[in-house]
N, C-alpha and C positions, 0 to 999 in steps of 0.2 A: 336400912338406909332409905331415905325419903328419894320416892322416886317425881321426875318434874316432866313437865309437857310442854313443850312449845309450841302454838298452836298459828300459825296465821290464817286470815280472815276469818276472825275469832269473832267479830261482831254479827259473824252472818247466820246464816240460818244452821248449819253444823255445824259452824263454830262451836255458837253459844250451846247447843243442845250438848257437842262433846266436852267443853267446859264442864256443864253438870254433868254428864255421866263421871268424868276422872277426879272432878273435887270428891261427890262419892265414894269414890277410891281412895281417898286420901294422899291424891295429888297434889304438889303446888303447882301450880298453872301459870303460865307466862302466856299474853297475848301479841302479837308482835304487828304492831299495824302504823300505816302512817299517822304521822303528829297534823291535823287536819283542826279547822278553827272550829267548824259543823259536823265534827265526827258521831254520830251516832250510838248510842248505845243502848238501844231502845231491846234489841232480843235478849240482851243480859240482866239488864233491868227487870223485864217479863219475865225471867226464870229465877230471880232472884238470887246472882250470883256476881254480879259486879263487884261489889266489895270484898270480893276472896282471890280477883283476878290479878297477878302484878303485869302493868305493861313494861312493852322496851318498843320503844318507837323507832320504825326506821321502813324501810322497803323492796320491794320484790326484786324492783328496779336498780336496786343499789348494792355492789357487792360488800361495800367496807362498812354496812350496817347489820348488813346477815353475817358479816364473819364476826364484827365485837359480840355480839346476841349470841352466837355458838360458842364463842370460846367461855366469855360470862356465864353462860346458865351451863353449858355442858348439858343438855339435857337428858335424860332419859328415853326420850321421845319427840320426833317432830310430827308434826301434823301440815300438810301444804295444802290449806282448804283456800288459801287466797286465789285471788282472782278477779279477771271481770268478768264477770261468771254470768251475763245476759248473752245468749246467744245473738240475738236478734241486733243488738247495738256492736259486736263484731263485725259487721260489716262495713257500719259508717268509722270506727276505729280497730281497723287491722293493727298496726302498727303498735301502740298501746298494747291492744288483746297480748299479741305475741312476745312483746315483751315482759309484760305480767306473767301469763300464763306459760309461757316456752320457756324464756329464758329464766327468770323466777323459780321453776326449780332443777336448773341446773347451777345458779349456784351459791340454792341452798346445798345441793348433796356437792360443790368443790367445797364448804366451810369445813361441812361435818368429816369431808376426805380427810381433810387438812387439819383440823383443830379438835375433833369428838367420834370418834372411829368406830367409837361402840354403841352409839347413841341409833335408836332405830329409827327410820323414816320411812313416813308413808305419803303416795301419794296419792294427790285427789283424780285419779282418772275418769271417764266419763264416755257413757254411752255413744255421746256426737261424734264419738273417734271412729267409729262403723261407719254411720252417713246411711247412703242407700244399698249396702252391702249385708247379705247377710249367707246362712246357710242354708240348704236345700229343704229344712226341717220349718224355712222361716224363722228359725233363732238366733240369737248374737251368742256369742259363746266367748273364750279367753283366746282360741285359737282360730275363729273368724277372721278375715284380712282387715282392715282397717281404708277405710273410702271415707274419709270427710267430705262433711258440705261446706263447711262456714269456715271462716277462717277462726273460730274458736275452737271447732275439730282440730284444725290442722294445728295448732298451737300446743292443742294438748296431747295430739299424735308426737310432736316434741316430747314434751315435758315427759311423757310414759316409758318413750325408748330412750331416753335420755336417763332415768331410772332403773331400768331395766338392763342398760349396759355398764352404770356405776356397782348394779350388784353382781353383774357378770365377773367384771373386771378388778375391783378393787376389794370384793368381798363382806359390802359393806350389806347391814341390816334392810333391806328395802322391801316394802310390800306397796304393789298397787292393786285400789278397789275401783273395779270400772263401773261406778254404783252409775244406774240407770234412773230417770228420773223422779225425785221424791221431794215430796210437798209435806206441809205443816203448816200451824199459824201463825209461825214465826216468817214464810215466806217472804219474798219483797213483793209488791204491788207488781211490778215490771212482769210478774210473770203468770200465765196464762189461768192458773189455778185459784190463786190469789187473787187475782183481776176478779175472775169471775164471783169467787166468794164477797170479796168487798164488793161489789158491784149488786151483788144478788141482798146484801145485809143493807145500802144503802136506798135501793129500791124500794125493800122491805120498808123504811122508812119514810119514803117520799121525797127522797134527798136527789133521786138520781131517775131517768125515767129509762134507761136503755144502756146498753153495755155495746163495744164497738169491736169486732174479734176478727180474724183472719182465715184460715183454712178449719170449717167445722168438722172435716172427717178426716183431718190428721188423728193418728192414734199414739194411743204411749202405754210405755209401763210403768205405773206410778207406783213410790211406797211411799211408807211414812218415813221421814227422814229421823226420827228418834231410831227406828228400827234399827236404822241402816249405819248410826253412828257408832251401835255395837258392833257393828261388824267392823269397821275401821279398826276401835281397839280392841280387838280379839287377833286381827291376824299382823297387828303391829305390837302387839305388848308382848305376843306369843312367839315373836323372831321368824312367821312363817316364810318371811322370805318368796313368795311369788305373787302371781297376779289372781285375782278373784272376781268374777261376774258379781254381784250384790242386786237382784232386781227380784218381782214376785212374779216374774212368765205369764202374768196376764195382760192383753190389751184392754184399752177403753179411749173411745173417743173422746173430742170434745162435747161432739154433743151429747153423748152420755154423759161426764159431767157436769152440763149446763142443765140438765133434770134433774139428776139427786140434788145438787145445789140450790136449785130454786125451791123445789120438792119441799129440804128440810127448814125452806123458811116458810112454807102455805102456799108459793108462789104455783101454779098449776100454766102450762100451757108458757115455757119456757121462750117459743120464737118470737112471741110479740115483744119480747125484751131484747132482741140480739139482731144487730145489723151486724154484715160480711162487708169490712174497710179492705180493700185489697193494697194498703199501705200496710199491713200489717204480715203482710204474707211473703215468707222468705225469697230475697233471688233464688235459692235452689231448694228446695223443698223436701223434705226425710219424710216419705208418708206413715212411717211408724217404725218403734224399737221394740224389740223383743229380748228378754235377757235370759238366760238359763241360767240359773244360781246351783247347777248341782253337783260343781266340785266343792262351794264353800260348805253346802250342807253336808258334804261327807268330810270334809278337810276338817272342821269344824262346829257344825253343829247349826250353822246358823239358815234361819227362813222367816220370810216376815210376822209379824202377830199381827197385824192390826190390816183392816180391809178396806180398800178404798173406799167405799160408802162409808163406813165409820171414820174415815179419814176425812173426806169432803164432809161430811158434818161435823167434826168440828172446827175445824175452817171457818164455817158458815156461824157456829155459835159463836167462836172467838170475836170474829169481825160484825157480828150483830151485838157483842158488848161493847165491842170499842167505838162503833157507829151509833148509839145508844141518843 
């Protein structure tokens, strides 16, 4: 039996990447995003996978579009990678965020109550749901408390326990990955990684003289978001039913990598390219996330392959083709 995936915010950067892992699979893929005049499909394009996608247009927003889309595909599998997934623009649009991101998968999982029972759903959970809370070890963990900053946290603090109580309660298939921050060159500009790379590939050219950035010794735990979208379908295909850390427990600054990024294009001597805009620096500030990934490594098997230096280069090579 042909198993299918329904994926939304299939355009973005895990979308697209878990589109190509499950076509692989010999999935058919449904992408479920709004019917838009400027819709973008620039990351599917790039991996070479548009033409294998079916859409069904409709919205997070809208419950009597997520229920024809469930009852129509039945799927195999949901994916709730939608969202407005820029932390930083949560503030100037709360209201928005939480209705995407909160209410949005609650009810996807009343369709699948209601209309596809067996169908597994995972959700996109997310490090911001910590904030500035962690444990004594300095790490985030599955059973760390949850302290948001932004009101993208507190949306997606919804959307997790809201998951979390649908598989309590009704018995349905539900896994969330609380995957902590992961980059690729599929990124959006909007976000700090990808700034920096475009930024550093555009300099590299003479196109741009200086990059304009916000708190340089915030830190994070970056991966690569290919990694990380095997992990999605492993503990979603697999019916594991709980919640999973997904991150590499390393930090790194910004300012580290605003030197490997400048580094792998010749660029040496990275500060005379970067002014500190304090427009850009959050009302409440998370000075850094830490993830522990080591129930998934034993639940399953999974840890990152790929290193943030190899990750920020190719970043940096990507957007030095594209800026060409």
């Amino acid at each position: 039996m042909e198993k299918t995936a329904l994926i939304t915010g299939i355009t973005g950067q895990d979308g697209a990447y878990l589109a190509e892992l499950l076509l692989g699979k010999n999935y058919k893929v449904y992408g479920f995003l709004p019917r838009r005049v400027n819709q973008s499909y620039e990351n599917l394009e790039y991996l070479n996978v548009l033409n294998r996608i079916n859409f069904v247009f409709g919205d997070l927003t809208d419950p009597s579009s997520i229920n024809n889309a469930i009852k129509s595909i039945r799927p195999t599998e949901v994916y709730n990678l939608g969202a407005m997934s820029f932390v930083g623009h949560s503030w100037t649009q709360p209201i928005y965020t939480t209705e995407v991101n909160g209410l949005g998968a609650l009810h996807l999982l009343e369709a699948i109550k209601n209309f596809s029972p067996d169908t597994s759903f995972y959700q996109a959970s997310t490090s911001e749901m910590y904030g500035n809370n962690w444990d004594d070890d300095m790490f985030q963990r599955e059973t760390t408390n949850f302290r948001p900053r932004s009101p993208y946290g507190t949306a997606k603090v919804f959307a997790h326990n809201t998951a979390v109580n649908y598989r309590e309660s009704y018995g349905l298939n539900v896994c969330c990955g609380i995957l902590f921050n992961h980059e690729s060159p599929l990124r959006g500009l909007e976000f700090v990684t990808r700034k920096v790379t475009d930024a550093v590939s555009k300099i590299y050219y003479g196109k741009q003289t200086h990059v304009e950035l916000g708190n340089l010794q915030a830190k994070r735990d970056w991966g690569y978001a290919k990694d990380y979208v095997e992990a999605m379908y492993i503990m979603t295909s697999q019916k594991l039913n709980d919640d999973f850390v997904i991150a590499t427990g390393e930090l790194h600054s910004i300012e580290e990598l605003l030197e490997i990024a400048f580094n792998c294009a010749g660029l040496d001597d990275y500060e005379k390219y970067v002014k500190v805009n304090p427009l850009f620096i959050r009302p409440a500030e998370v000075p850094y996330l830490r993830g522990d990934r080591s129930k998934a490594e034993k639940e399953f098997g999974w840890k990152p392959r790929t290193s943030f230096s190899d990750m920020i280069g190719d970043m940096v090579m990507a957007d030095l083709k594209r800026n060409i």
